[in-house]
C-alpha positions in Angstrom: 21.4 28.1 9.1 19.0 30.9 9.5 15.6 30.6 10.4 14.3 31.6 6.7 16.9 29.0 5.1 15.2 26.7 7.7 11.7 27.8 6.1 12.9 27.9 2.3 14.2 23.8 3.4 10.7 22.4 5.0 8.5 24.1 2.1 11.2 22.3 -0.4 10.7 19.6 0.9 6.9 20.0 1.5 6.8 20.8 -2.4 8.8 17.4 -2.8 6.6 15.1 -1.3 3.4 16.6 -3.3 5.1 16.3 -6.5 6.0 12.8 -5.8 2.4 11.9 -4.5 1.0 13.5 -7.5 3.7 11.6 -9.6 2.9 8.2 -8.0 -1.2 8.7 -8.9 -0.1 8.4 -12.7 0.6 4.6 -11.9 4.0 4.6 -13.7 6.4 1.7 -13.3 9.9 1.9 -11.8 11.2 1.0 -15.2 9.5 3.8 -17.4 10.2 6.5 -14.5 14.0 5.5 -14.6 14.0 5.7 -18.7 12.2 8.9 -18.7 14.7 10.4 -16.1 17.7 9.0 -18.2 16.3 10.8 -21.3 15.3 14.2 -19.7 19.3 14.0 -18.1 20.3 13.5 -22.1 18.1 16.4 -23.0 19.7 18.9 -20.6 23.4 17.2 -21.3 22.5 17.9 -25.1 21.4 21.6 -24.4 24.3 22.1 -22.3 27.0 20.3 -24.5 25.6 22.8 -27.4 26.0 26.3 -25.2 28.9 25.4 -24.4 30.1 25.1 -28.0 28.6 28.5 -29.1 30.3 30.0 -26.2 
């Protein structure tokens, strides 16, 4: 790994870790972040499942 894979990781990460602080401040249960994952995931599945048909 090169030293500015290295850099492109840790500020990943670093992004990460404020996204899910700044997620968590919201105060949203475990049970509604899991449902609203599940339906984004159906979203892009949809999107994709359609492209792939027009191709």
């Amino acid at each position: 790994m090169s030293d500015g894979s290295l850099v492109s990781v840790v500020a990943l990460l670093g992004w990460l870790a404020l996204m899910i602080a700044s997620y968590r401040s919201y105060k949203v249960d475990t049970s509604q972040t899991v449902r609203m994952a599940l339906i984004w995931a159906c979203i892009f599945v949809a999107v994709a499942f359609v492209f792939s048909l027009v191709k």
